[in-house]
Structures are given as C-alpha cells and as structure tokens.
C-alpha positions in Angstrom: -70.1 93.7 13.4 -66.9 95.1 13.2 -65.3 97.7 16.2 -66.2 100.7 13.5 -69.4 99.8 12.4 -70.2 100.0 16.0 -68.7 103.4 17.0 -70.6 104.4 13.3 -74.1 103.1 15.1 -73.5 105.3 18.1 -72.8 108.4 15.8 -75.7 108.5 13.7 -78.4 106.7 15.2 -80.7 105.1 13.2 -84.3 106.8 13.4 -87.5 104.2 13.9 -89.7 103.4 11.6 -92.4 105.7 12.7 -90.3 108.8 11.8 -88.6 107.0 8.6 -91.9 107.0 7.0 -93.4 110.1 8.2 -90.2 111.7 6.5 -90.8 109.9 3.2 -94.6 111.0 3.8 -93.5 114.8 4.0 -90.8 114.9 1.1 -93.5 113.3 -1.1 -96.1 115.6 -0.2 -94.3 118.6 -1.7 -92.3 116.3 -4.7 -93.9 117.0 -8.0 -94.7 114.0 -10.2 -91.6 113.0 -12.4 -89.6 116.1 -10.7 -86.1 114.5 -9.3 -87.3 114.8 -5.6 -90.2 112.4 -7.0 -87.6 110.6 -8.7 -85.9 110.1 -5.6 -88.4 108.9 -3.6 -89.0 106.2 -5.9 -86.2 105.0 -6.0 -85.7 104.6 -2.3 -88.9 103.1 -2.3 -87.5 100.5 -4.8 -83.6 100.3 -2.5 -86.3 99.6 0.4 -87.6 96.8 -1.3 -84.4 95.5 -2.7 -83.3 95.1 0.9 -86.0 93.5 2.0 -85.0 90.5 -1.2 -81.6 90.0 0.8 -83.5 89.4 3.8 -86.5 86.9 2.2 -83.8 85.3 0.4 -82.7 81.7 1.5 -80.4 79.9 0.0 -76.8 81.0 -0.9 -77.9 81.3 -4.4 -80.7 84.0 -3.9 -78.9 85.9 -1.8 -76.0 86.7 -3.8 -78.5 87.9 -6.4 -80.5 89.8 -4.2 -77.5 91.4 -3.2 -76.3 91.8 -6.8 -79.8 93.5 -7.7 -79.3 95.8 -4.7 -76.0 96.9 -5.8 -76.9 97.7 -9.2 -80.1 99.9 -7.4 -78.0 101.5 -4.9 -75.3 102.1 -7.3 -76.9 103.9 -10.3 -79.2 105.8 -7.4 -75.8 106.8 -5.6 -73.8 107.4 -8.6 -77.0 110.2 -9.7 -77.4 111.8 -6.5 -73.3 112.3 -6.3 -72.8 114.1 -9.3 -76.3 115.8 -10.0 -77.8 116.5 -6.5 -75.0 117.1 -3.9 -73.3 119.5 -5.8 -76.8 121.3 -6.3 -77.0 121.2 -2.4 -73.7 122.6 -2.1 -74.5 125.4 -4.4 -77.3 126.2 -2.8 -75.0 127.0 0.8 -75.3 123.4 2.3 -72.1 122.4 1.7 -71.8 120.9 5.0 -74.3 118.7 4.3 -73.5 117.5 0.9 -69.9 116.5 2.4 -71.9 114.7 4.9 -73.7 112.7 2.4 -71.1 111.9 0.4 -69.5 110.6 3.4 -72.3 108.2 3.8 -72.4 107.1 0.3 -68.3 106.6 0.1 -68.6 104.4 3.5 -71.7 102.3 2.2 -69.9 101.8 -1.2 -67.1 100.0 1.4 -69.5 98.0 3.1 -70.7 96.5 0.4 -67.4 95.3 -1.1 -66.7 93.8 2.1 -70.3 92.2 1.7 -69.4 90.6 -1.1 -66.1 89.0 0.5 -68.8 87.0 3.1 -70.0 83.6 2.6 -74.2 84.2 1.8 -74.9 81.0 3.9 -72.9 82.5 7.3 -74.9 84.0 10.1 -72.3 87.4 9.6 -73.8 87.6 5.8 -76.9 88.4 7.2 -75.8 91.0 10.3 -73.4 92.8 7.5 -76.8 93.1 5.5 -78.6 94.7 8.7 -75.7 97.1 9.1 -75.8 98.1 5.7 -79.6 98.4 5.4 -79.7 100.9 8.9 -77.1 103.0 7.3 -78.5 103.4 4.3 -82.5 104.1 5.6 -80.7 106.5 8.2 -79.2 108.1 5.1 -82.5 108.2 3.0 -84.3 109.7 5.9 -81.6 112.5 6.2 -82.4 113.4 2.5 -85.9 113.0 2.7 -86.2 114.8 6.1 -84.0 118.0 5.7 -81.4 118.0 2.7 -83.5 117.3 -0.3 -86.4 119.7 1.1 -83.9 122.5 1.6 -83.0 121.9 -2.2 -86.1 121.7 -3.4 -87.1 125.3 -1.4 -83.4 126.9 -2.6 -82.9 125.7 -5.9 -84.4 127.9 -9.4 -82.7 124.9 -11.7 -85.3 122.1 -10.2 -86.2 121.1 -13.9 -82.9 121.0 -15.2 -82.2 118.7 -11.4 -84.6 116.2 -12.9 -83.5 115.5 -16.2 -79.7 115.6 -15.1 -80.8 113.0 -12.4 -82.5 110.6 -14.9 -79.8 110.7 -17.3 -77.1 110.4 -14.7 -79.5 107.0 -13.1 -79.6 105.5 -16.6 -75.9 106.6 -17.4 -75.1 104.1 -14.3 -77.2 101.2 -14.8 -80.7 102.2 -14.2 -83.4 102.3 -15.8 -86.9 104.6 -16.0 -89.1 102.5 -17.6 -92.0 101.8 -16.0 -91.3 104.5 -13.7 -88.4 105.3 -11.7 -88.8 101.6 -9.9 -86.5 99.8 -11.9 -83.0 99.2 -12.3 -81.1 97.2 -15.0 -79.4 94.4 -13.7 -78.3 92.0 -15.6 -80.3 88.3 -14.3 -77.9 86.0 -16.4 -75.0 87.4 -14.6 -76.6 87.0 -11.4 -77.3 83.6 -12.2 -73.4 83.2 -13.6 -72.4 84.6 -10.1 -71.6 81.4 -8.0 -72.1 81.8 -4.0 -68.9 82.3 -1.9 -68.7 79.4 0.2 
C-alpha cells in the first residue's frame, strides 16, 4: 500500500460492518421500489458482491475477470451517480458534499487503473483489491447514511432522478434487466483479456 493510500485510510476511516449495513438498512427503508435511491441500493448490493468475486477468485485468470466485471459495475454505477445525482445534491445546497463525492469517485477511478498495471497472481494484487474495496464501502455508506437521504428529503424532481439514473447506468454499460443487479460486461472479452504476469 502506497505512502497516500495510507494517509487516505487515516482521513476517512472506514466504518465496520455493523454500521455499513445498518446504513444500507435505513436508506432502504425510506427508498421506494424502482425509485433511484432503490436503484442505488441495488446496485451497491451488486458492487458488494462483485468485490467479493475478486476476493473468491483464484487463479490469475479469474481474477482479471472478476476485476473486469467490477469495473464495468462500478463504472456504469459511477458514471450515473456523477452526472444525474451529484449535481441533484448540489442543487439541493449540499454542494460540499457532492464535491466530496466526486472526489472519491475521481480517486477510485485511479486506483483501479493502477490495479490493472498489477500482476493478478502477486500478493500486492490482492492488498490493492482491499484498499479499493474499503474506499469504495466507506463511500457507499456516506451516500447511504447522509447524502442520498438528504436528496431524497430535499429534492421535488425524485421521479425524473430515477429515470435519468437508469438511462445514464445503461448509457454506460449497465444494464436493468432483471432488476437493477446486472451490468453488461462483455464475458468474451474477459476471457480475451490475458493475466499480467
């Protein structure tokens, strides 16, 4: 783990478990079905598990599609929330907040191209995944916990929110069928993609 991925860790510490899902519990008590909040939710459901395929993976082969799947996930789900939902969370006076999360999403975007430079079968492969994973669930449980509550509460254009979401998520790669738990990435290339090492 690099000298700034360290300092990072001491900034924003990541919240346990305990509080992660008591978060996700909350925000999906007050998310209507197929509203964007709901949207949302699933969808970080979905990055969860996509993370937990990196760390299940074994060989160098199943790792870089793991990661590959993740990317495509976190990607369309990033890509959505940056032009559809900050800018909603900035309109509705938390602009300090939406900088703050577009922060995040800027600096995970990094980490994972510098993920990809790292051989899948290396010990640092797997810490780089950790590092990744805690920023990004510390990130999900700032949205579920405050940001994306306050937008829900502030905004009168929640309808229009979901619809620009979806089409923004499937603009980038993902994809709603079978609910909002699925993105589209693309197997054969995955299985094209040779490992680094």
């Amino acid at each position: 783990m690099s000298v700034v991925d360290k300092v990072l860790g001491k900034i924003t510490p990541m919240p346990n478990e305990e509080k992660r899902n008591e978060a996700t519990a909350n925000a999906r008590a007050v998310a209507s079905t197929g509203g964007w909040l709901w949207m949302v939710l699933d969808h970080h459901d979905e990055i969860r598990a996509r993370f937990a395929a990196c760390r299940d993976a074994e060989s160098a082969e199943d790792r870089v599609a793991a990661m590959r799947e993740l990317a495509v996930m976190l990607n369309a789900h990033s890509m959505a929330e940056e032009v559809v939902l900050y800018p909603a969370l900035a309109q509705c006076g938390e602009k300090m907040h939406a900088g703050h999360a577009y922060t995040e999403q800027t600096t995970a975007k990094m980490q994972m191209a510098e993920w990809e430079n790292i051989a899948p079968s290396t010990p640092e492969w797997k810490d780089k995944l950790a590092h990744i994973e805690g920023a990004v669930l510390t990130h999900m449980y700032e949205e579920e916990s405050h940001w994306f509550l306050r937008l829900k509460d502030k905004s009168d254009r929640n309808e229009r929110l979901a619809d620009r979401y979806r089409e923004e998520f499937e603009r980038c790669g993902g994809s709603m069928s079978g609910g909002a738990r699925e993105s589209r990435g693309d197997a054969a290339e995955s299985a094209r993609m040779s490992p680094i090492d």
